[in-house]
Backbone as CSV, one residue per row, in Angstrom:
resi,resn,N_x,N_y,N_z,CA_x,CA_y,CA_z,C_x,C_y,C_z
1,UNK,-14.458,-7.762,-16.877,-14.018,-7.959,-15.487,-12.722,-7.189,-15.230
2,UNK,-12.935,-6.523,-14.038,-11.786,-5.301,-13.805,-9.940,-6.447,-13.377
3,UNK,-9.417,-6.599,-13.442,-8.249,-6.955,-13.615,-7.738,-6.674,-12.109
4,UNK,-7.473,-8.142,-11.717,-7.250,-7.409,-9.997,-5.144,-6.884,-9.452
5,UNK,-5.214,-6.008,-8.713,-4.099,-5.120,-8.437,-2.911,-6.428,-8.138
6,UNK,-2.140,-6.096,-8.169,-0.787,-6.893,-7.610,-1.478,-6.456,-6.345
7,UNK,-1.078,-5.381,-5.589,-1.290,-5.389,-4.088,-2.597,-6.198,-3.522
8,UNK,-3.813,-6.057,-4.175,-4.865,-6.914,-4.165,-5.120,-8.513,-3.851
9,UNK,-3.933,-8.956,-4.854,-3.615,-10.546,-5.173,-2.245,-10.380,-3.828
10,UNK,-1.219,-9.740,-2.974,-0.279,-9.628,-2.315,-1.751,-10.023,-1.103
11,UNK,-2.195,-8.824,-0.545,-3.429,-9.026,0.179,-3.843,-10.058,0.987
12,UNK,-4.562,-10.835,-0.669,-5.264,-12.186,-0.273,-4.090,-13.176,0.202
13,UNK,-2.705,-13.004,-0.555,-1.958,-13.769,-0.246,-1.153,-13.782,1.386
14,UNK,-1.083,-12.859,1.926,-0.403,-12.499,3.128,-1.405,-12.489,4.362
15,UNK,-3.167,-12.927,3.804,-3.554,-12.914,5.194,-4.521,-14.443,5.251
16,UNK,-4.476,-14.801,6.661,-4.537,-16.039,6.921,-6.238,-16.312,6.461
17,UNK,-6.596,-17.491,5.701,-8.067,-17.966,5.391,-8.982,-17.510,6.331
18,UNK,-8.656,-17.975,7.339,-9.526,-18.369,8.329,-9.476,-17.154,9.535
19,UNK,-7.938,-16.974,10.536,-8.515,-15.797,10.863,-8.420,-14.145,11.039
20,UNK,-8.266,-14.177,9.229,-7.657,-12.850,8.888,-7.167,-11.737,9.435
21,UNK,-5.710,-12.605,9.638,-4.891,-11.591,10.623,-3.839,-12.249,9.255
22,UNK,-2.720,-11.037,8.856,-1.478,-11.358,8.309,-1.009,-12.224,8.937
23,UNK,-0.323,-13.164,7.817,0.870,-14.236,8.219,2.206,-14.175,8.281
24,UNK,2.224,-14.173,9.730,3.649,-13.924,10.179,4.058,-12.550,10.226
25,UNK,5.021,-12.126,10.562,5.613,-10.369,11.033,5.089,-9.696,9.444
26,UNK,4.448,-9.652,8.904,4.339,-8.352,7.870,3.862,-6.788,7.766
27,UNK,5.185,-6.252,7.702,4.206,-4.539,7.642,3.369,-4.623,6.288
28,UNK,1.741,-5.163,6.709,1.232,-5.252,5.684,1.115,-3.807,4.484
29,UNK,1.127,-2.153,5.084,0.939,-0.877,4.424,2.132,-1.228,3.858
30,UNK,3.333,-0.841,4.310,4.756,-0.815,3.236,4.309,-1.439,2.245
31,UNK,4.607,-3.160,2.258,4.254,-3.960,1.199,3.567,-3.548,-0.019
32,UNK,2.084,-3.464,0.826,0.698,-3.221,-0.033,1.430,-1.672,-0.797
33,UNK,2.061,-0.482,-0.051,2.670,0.276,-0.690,3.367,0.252,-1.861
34,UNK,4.335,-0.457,-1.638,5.181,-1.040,-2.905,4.757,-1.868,-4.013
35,UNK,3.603,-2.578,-3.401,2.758,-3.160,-4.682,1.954,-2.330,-5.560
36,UNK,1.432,-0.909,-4.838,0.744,-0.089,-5.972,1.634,0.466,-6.626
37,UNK,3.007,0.793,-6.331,3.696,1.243,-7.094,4.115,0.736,-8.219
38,UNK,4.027,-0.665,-7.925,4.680,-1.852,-9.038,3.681,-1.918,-10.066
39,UNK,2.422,-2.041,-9.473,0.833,-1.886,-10.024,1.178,-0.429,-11.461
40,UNK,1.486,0.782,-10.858,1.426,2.048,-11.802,3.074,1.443,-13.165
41,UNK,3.887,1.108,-12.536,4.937,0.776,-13.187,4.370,-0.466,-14.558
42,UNK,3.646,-1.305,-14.088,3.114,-2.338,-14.855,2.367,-1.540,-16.090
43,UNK,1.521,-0.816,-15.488,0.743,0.285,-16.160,0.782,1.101,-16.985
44,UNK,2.620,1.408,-17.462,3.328,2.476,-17.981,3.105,3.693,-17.233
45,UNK,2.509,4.067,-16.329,1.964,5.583,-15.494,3.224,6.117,-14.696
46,UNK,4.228,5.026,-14.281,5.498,5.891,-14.050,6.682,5.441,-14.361
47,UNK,7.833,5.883,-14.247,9.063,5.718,-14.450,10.076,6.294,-13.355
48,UNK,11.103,5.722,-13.125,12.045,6.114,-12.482,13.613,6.804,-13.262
49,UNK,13.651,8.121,-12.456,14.490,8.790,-13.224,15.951,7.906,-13.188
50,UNK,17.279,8.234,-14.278,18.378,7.907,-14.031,18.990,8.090,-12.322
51,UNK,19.524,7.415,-11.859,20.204,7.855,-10.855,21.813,8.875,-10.582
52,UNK,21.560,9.968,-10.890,22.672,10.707,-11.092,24.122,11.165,-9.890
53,UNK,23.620,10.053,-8.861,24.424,10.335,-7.473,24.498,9.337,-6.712
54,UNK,25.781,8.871,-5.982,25.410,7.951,-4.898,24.345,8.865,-3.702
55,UNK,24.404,10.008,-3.935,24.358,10.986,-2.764,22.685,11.333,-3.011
56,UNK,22.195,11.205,-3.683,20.703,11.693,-4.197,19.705,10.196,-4.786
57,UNK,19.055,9.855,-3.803,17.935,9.252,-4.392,17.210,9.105,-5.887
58,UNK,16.815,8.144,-7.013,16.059,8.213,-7.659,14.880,8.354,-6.970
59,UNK,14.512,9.739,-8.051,13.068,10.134,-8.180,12.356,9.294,-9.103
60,UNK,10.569,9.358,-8.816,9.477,8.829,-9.450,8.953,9.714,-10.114
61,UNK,8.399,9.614,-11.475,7.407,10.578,-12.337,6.594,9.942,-12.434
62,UNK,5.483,10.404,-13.111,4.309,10.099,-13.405,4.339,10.201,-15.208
63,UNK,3.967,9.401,-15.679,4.216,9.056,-17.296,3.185,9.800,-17.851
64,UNK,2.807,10.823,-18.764,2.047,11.127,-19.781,0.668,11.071,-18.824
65,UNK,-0.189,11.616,-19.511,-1.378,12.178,-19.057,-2.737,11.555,-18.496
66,UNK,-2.419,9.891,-18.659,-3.668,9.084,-18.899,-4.432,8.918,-16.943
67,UNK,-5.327,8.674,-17.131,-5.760,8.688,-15.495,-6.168,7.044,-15.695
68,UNK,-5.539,6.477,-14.449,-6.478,5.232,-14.290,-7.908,4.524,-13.974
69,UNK,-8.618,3.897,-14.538,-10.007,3.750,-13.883,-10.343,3.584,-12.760
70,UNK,-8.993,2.314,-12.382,-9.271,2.147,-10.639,-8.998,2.857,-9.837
71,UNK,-9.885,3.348,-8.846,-9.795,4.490,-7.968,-8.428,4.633,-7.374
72,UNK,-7.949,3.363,-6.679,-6.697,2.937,-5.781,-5.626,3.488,-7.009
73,UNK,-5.740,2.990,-7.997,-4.201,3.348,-9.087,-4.626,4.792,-8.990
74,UNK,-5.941,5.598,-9.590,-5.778,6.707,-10.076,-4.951,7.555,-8.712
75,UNK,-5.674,7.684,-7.307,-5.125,8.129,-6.170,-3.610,8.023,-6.021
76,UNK,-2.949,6.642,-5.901,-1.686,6.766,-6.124,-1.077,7.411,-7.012
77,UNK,-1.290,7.790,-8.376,-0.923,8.209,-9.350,-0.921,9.970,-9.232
78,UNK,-2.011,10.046,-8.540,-1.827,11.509,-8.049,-1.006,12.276,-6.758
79,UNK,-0.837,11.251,-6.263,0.701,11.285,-5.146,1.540,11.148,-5.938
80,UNK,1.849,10.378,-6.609,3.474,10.555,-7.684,3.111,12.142,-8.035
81,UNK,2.402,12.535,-8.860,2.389,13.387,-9.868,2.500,14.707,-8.584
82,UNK,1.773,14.572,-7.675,1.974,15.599,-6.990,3.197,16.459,-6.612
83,UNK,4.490,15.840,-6.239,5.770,16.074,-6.041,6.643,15.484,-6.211
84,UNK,8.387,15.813,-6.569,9.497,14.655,-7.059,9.531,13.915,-5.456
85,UNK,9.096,12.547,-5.374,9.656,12.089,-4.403,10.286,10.672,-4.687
86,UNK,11.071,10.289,-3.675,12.217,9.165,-4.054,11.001,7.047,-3.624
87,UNK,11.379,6.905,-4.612,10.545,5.299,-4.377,9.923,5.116,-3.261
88,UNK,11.244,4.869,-2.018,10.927,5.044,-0.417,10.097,5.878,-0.063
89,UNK,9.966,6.921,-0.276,9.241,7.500,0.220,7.791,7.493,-0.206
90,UNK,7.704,6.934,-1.704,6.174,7.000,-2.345,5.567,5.742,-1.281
91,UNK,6.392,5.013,-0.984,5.946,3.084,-0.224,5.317,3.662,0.375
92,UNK,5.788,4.076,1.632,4.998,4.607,2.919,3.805,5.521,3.041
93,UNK,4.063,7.060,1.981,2.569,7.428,1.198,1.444,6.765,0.817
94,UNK,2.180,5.575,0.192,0.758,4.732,-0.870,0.496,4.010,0.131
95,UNK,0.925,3.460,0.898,0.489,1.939,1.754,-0.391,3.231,2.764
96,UNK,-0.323,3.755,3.396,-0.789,4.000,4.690,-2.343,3.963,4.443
97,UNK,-3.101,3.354,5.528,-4.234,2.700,5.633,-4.880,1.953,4.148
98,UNK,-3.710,1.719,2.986,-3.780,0.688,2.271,-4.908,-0.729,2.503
99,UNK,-3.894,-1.160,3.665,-4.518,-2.579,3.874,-6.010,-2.546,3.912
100,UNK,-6.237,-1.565,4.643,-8.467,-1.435,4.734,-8.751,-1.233,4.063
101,UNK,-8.084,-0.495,3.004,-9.025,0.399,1.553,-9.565,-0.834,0.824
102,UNK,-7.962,-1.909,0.618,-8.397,-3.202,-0.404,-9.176,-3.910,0.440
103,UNK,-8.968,-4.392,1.495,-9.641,-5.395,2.251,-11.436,-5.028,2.156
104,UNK,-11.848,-3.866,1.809,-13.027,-3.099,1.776,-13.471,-3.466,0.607
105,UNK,-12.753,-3.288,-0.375,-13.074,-3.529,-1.628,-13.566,-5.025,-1.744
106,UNK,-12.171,-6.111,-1.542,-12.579,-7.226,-1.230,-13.534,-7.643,-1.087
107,UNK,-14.328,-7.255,0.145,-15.061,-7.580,0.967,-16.382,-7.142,-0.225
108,UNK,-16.456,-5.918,-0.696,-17.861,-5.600,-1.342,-17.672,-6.364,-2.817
109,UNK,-16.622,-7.165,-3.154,-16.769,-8.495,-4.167,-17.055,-9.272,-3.733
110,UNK,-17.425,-9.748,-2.315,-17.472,-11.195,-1.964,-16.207,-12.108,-1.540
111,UNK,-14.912,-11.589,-1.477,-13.641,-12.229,-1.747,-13.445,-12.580,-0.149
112,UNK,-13.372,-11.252,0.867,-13.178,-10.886,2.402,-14.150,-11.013,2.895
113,UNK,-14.432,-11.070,4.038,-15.449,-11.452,5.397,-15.030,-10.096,6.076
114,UNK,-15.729,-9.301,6.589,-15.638,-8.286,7.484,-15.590,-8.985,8.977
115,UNK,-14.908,-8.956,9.838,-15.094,-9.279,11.195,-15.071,-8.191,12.408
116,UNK,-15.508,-7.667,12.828,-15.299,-7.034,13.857,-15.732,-6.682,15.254
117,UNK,-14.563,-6.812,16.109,-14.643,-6.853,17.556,-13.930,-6.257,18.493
118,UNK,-13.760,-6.666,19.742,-13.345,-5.962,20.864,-12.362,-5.989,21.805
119,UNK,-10.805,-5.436,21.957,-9.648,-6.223,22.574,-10.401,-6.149,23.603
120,UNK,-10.527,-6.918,24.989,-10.919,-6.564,26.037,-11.706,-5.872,26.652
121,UNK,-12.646,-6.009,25.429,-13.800,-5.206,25.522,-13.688,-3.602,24.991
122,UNK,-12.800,-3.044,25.007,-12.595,-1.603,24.999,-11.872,-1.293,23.598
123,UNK,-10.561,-1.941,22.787,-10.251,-1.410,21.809,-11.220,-2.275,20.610
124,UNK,-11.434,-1.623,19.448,-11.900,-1.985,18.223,-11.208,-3.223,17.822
125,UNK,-11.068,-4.148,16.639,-10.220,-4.549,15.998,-11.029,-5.089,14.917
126,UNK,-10.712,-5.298,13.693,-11.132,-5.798,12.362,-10.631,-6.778,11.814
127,UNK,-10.763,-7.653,11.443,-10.253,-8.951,10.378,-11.197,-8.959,9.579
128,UNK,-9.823,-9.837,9.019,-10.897,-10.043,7.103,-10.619,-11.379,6.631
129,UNK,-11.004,-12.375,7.543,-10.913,-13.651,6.884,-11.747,-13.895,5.321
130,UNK,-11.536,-14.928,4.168,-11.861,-15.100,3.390,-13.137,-15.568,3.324
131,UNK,-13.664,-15.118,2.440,-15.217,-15.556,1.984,-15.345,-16.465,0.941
132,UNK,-13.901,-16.091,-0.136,-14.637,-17.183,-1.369,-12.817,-17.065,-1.673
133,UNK,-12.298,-17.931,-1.610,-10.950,-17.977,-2.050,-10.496,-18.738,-3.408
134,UNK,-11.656,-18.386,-4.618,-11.744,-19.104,-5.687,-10.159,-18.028,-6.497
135,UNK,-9.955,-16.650,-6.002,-9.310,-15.889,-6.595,-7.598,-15.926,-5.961
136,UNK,-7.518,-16.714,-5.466,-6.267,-16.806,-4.075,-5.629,-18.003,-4.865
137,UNK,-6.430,-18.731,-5.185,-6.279,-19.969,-5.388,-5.415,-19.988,-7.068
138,UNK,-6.320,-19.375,-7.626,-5.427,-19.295,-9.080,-4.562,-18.652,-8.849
139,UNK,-4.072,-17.392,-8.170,-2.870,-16.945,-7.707,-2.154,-18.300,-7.325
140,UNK,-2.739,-18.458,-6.398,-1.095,-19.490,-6.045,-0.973,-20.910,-7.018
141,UNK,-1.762,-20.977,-7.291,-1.191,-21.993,-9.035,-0.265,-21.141,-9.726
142,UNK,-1.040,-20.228,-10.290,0.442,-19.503,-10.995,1.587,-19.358,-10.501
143,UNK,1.935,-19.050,-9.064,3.115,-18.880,-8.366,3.634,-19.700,-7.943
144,UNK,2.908,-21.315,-8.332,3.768,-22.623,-7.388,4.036,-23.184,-9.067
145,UNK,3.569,-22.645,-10.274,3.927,-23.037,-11.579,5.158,-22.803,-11.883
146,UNK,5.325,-21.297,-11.203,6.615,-20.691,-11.764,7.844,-21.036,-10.271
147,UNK,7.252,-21.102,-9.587,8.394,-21.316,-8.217,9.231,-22.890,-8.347
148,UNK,7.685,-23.519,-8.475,8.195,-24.720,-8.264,8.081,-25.592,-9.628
149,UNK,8.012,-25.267,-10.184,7.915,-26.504,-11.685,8.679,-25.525,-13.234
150,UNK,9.320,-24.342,-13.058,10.050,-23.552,-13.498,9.434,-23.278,-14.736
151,UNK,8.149,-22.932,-14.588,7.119,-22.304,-15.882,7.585,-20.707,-15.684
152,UNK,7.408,-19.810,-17.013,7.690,-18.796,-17.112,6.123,-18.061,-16.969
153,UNK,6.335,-17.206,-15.598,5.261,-16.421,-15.160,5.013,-15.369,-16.294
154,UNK,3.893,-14.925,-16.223,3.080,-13.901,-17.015,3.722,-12.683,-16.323
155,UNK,3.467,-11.145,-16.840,4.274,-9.990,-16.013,3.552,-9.719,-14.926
156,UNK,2.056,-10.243,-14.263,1.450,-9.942,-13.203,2.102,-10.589,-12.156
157,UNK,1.912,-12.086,-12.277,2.667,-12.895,-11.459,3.926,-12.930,-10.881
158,UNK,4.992,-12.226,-12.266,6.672,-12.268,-11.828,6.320,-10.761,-10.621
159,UNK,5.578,-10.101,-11.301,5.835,-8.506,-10.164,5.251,-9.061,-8.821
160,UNK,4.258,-10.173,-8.766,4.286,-10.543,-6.846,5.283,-11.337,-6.409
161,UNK,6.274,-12.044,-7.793,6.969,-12.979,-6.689,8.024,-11.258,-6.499
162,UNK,8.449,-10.938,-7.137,9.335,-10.033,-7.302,9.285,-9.229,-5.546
163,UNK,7.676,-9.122,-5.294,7.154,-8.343,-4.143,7.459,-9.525,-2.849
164,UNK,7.243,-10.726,-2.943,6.946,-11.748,-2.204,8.050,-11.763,-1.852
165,UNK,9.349,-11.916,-2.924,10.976,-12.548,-2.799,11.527,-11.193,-1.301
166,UNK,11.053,-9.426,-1.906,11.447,-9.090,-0.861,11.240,-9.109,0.332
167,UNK,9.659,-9.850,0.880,9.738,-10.023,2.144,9.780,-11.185,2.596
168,UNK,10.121,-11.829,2.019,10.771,-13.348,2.313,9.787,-14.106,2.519
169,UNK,8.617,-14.161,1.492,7.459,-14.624,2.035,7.151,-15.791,0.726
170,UNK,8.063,-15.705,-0.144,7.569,-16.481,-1.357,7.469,-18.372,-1.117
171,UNK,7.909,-18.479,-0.728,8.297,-19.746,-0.107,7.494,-20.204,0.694
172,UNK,6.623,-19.429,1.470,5.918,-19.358,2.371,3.861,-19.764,1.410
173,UNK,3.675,-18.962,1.018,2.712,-18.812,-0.011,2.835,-19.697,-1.572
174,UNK,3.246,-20.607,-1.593,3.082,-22.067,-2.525,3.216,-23.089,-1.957
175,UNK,2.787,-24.234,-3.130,2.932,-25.918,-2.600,4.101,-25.956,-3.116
176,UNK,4.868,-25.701,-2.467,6.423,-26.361,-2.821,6.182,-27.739,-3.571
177,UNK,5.597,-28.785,-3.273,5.446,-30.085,-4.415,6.729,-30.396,-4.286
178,UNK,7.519,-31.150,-3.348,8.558,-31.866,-3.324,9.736,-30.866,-3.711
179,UNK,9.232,-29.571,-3.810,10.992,-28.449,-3.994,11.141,-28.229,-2.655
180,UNK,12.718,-28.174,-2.543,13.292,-27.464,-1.150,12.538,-25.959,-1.159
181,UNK,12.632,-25.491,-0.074,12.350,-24.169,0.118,13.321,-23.328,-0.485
182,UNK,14.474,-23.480,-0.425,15.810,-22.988,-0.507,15.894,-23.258,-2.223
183,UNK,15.377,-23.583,-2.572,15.233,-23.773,-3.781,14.174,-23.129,-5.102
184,UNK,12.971,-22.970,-3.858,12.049,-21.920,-4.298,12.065,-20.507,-4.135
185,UNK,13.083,-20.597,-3.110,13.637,-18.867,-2.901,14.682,-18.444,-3.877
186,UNK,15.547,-19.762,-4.405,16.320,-19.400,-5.250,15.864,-18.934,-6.182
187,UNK,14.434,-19.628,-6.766,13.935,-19.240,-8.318,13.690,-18.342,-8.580
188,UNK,12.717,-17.492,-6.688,11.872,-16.502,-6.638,12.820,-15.160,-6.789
189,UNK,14.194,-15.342,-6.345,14.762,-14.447,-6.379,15.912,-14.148,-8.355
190,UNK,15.888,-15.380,-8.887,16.049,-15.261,-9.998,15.113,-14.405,-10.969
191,UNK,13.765,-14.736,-10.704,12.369,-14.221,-11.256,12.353,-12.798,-10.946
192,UNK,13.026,-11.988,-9.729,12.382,-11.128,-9.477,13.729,-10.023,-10.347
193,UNK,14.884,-10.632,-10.287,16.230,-9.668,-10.940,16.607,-9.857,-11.999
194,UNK,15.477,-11.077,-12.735,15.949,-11.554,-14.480,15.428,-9.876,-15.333
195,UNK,15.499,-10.295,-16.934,15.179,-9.403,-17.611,14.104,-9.785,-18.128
196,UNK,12.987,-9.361,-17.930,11.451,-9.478,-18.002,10.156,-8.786,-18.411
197,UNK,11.068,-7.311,-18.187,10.089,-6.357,-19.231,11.294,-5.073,-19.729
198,UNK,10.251,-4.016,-20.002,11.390,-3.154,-20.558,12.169,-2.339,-19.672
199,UNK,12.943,-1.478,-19.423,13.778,-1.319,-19.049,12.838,-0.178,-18.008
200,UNK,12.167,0.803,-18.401,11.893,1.884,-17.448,10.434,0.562,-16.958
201,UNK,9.741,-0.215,-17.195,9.113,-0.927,-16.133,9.874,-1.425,-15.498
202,UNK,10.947,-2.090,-15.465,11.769,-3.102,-14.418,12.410,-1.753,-13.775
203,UNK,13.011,-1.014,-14.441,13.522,0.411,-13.417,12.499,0.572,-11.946
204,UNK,11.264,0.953,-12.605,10.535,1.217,-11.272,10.005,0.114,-10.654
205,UNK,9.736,-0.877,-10.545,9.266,-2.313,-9.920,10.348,-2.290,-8.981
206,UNK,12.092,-2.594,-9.593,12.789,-2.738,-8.518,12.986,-1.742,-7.594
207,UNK,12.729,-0.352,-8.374,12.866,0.426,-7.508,11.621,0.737,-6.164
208,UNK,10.169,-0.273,-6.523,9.463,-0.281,-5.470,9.847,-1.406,-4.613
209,UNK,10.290,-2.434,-5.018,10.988,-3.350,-4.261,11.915,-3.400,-3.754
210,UNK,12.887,-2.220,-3.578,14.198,-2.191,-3.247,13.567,-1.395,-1.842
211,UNK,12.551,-0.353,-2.414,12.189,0.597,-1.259,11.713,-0.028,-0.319
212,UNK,10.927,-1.110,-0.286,9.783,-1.835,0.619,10.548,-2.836,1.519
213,UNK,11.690,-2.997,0.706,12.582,-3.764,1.496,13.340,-2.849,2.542
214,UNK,13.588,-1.727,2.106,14.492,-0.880,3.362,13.607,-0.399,3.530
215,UNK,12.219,-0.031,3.764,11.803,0.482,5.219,11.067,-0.395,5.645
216,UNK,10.999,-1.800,5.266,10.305,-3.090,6.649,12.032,-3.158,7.369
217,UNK,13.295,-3.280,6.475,14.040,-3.088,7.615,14.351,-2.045,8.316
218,UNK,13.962,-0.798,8.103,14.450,0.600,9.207,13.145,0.210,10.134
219,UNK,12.064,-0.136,9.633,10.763,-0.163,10.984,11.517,-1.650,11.907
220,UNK,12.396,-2.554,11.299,12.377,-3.742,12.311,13.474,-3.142,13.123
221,UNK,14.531,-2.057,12.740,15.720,-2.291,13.022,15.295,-1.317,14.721
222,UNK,14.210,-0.123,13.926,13.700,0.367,15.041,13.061,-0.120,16.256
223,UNK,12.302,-0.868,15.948,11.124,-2.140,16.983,12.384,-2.638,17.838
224,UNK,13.611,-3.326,16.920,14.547,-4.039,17.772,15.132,-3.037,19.016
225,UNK,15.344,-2.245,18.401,16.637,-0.662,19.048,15.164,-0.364,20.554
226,UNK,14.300,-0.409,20.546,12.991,-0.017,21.163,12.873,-1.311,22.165
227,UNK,12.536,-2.645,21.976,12.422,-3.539,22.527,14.192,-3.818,23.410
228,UNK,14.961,-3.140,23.042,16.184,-3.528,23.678,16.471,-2.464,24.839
229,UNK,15.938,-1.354,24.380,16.479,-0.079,25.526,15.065,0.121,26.721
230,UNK,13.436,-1.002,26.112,12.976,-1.092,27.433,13.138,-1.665,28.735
């Protein structure tokens, strides 16, 4: 059985059961972006160079020669390898039309429901409510194990809270079980900056999480700057 993606398990987690629309404000591509990156980092397939400047971005490589089986990793992996580009910038590469690729996949496991219909008759629109949420479900055991009852996550699990903590969604996605929220954000954010793997995997994880976090805020800061000068 193929081993499912962080962004995959992010996915199921960020969109609603029933009527698969994301929960709450999420740029679901960024995210899902930053999760394949975390995905290749988990993988050994890249690394992030030293940072030699306040003035110059860390760059991403692509590690040694191996190709991945899964289509989604191998593709990303060939955007790294293609040119030096800086974390931020791989997010927005990898995510773009992200969300459909997995939701597709999903869907031809049985996991997603295809829905599709009509704004007002005239525009398209798609959802992907759940079909069988037997795989959602052990996700969020593992993540309400480690959030809320202070079990030490496996390295799949710490890299979604790690993903979750930056969009402030971790808290959101478990049974708290009698923890404050404020308390599960505390853990989530302990989990995501402890020392947990080796040094060039945690290099690039944070460095996809650092990225995903500044451009959901340059896209909000923009939306705001936009919604204020109409």
């Amino acid at each position: 059985m193929t081993t499912p993606l962080l962004a995959e398990d992010l996915l199921l987690l960020l969109l609603d059961d029933e009527s698969g629309k994301p929960t709450g404000w999420v740029d679901l591509q960024t995210v899902l972006g930053g999760a394949v990156l975390a995905d290749l980092a988990l993988a050994g397939l890249v690394e992030v160079e030293e940072k030699a400047s306040v003035w110059r971005s860390a760059k991403v490589h692509a590690v040694g020669d191996r190709v991945p089986d899964d289509a989604v990793l191998a593709g990303a992996l060939q955007t790294v390898a293609a040119k030096e580009r800086s974390a931020q910038d791989l997010v927005g590469r990898l995510g773009k039309d992200l969300d459909d690729t997995l939701a597709r996949r999903l869907a031809d496991r049985g996991i997603l429901e295809r829905e599709d219909s009509r704004v007002l008759g005239i525009f398209s629109r798609t959802r992907w409510p759940a079909a069988d949420t037997t795989r959602e479900a052990v996700v969020r055991r593992a993540l309400t194990a480690a959030l809320a009852h202070g079990e030490e996550p496996d390295p799949h699990t710490r890299g979604l809270v790690a993903l979750l903590h930056a969009v402030d969604q971790a808290h959101k996605v478990v049974d708290v079980d009698g923890v404050s929220k404020r308390d599960v954000k505390r853990r989530a954010k302990e989990l995501a900056e402890g020392d947990w793997a080796s040094k060039a995997v945690r290099d690039a994880i944070q460095a996809s999480v650092a990225a995903t976090t500044a451009a959901i805020a340059a896209t909000t800061a923009a939306t705001t700057a936009t919604t204020a000068t109409s």
